[in-house]
C-alpha positions as CSV (number, residue, x, y, z in Angstrom):
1,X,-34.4,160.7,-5.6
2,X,-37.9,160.8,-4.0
3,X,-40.6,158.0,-5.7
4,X,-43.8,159.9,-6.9
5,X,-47.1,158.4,-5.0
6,X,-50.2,158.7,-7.1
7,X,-52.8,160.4,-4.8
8,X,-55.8,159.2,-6.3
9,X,-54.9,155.3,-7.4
10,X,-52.9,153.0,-6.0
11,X,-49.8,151.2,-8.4
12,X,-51.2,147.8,-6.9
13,X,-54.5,148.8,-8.1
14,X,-53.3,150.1,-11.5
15,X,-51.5,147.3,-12.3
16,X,-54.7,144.7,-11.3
17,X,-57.0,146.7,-13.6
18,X,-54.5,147.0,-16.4
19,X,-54.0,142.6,-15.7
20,X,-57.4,142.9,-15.6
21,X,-58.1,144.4,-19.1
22,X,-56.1,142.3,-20.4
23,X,-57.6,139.1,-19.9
24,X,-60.5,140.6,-21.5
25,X,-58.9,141.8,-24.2
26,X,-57.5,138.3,-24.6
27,X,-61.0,136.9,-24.3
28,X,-62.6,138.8,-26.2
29,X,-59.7,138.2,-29.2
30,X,-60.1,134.6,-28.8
31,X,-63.8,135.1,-29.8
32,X,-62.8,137.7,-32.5
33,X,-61.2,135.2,-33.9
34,X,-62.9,132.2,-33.9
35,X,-65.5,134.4,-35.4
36,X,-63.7,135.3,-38.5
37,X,-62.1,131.6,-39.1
38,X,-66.0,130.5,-38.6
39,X,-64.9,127.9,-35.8
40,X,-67.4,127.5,-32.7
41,X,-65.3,127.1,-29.9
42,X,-65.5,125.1,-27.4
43,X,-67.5,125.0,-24.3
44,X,-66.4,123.3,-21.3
45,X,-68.1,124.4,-18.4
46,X,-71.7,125.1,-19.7
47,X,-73.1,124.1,-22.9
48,X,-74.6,126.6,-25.5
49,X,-71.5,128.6,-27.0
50,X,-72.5,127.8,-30.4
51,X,-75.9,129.1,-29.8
52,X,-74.9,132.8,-28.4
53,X,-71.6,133.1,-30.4
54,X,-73.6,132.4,-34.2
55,X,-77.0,134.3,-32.2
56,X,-78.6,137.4,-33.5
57,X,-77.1,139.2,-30.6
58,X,-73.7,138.1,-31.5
59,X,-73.5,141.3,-33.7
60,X,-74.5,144.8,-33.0
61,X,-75.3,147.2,-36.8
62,X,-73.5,144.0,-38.6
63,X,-70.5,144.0,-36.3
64,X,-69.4,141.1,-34.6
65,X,-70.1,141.9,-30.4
66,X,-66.9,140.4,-29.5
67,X,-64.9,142.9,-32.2
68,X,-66.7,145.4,-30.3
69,X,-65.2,143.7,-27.0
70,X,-61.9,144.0,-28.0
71,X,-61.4,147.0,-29.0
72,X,-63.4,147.8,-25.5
73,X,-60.9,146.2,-24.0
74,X,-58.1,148.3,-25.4
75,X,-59.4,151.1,-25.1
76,X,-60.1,151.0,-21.0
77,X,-56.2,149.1,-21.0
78,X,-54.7,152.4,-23.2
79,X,-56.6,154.5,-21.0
80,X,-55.3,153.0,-17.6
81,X,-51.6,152.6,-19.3
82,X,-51.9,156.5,-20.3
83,X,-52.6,157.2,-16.6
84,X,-50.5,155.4,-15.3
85,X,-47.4,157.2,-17.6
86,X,-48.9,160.6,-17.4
87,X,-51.1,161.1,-14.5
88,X,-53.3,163.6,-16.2
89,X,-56.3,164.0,-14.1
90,X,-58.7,164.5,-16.8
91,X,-58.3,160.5,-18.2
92,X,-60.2,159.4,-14.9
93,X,-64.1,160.5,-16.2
94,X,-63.0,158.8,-19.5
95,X,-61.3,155.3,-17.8
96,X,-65.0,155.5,-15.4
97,X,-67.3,156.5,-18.6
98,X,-65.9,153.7,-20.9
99,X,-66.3,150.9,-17.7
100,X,-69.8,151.9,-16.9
101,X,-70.6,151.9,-20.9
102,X,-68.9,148.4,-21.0
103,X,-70.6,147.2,-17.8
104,X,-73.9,148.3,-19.0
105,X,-73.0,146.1,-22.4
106,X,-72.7,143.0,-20.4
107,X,-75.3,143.4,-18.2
108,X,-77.4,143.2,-21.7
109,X,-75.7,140.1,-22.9
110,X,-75.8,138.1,-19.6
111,X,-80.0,139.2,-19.9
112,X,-79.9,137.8,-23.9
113,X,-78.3,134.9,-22.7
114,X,-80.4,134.1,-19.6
115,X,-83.9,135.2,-20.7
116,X,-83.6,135.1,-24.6
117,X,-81.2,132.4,-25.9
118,X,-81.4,130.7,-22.8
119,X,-77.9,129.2,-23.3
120,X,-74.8,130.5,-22.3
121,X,-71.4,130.9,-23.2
122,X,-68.1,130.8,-20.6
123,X,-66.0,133.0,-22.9
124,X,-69.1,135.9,-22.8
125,X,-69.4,134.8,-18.8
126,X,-65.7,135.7,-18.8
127,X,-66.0,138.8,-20.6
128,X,-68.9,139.9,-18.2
129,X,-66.8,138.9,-15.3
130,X,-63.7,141.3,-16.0
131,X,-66.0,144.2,-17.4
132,X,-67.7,143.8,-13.9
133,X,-64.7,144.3,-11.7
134,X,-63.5,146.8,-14.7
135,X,-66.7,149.1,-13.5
136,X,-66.0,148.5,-9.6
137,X,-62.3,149.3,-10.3
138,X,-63.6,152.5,-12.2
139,X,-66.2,153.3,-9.6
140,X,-63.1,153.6,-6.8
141,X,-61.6,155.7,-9.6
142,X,-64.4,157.9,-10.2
143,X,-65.0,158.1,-6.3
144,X,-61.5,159.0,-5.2
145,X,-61.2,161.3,-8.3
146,X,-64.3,163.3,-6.8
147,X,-62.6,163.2,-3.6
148,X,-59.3,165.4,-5.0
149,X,-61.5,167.5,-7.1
150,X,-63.5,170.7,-6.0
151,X,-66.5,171.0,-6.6
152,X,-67.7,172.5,-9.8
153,X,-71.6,173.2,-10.3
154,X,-72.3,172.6,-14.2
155,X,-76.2,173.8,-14.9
């Protein structure tokens, strides 16, 4: 039996941005939950967790931000894991879409934390670092989808 090679993403890479995921997801769980129980965790590496996590900005229409990041989070890793199974083409804009909006959302929160709170957390560090390499991971997407795609004017 011949093995089926993906044209457009590599397994290696699939499996790295799915790994990738979830850690955030895990991240982004932890925080969940620390939320709900009303414990301020911890901060080892830089001081000011309590500050962003119980902040204003720690909530987005009354919802906590990192709720928002996990299910984030499991969205792009259901997205890649549907790929991955199915290989439908038409996922790709979606997996690219959801990192860019998700890159965008921590590009916010690093600025709140930086030029607003002026504290900062290393679980929301963490969570910016994976949605970062989540958006360059869905940039190659997007680029080698475009690449195996004609092109289609849209006016």
């Amino acid at each position: 039996m011949e093995r089926s090679i993906d044209p457009i993403i590599p397994r290696k890479l699939k499996i790295i941005f799915l790994c990738v995921a979830f850690l955030g997801f895990l991240d982004a769980s932890y925080l969940t939950m620390v939320h709900y129980l009303h414990i301020i965790p911890p901060c080892y590496i830089v001081q000011g967790c309590q500050s962003v996590t119980t902040s204003s900005y720690s909530f987005i229409l009354g919802v906590p931000v990192a709720l928002l990041g996990t299910s984030y989070y499991l969205v792009v890793f259901g997205l890649m894991l549907f790929y991955a199974d199915t290989r439908k083409l038409w996922i790709l804009p979606w997996i690219t879409s959801t990192t860019v909006l998700g890159f965008l959302f921590s590009l916010w929160f690093l600025y709140a934390q930086a030029f607003i709170i002026r504290e900062w957390c290393m679980y929301c560090l963490f969570s910016a670092l994976t949605s970062t390499t989540l958006f360059a991971f869905g940039l190659y997407v997007w680029k080698k989808h475009m690449a195996n795609t004609p092109s289609v004017l849209i006016f």
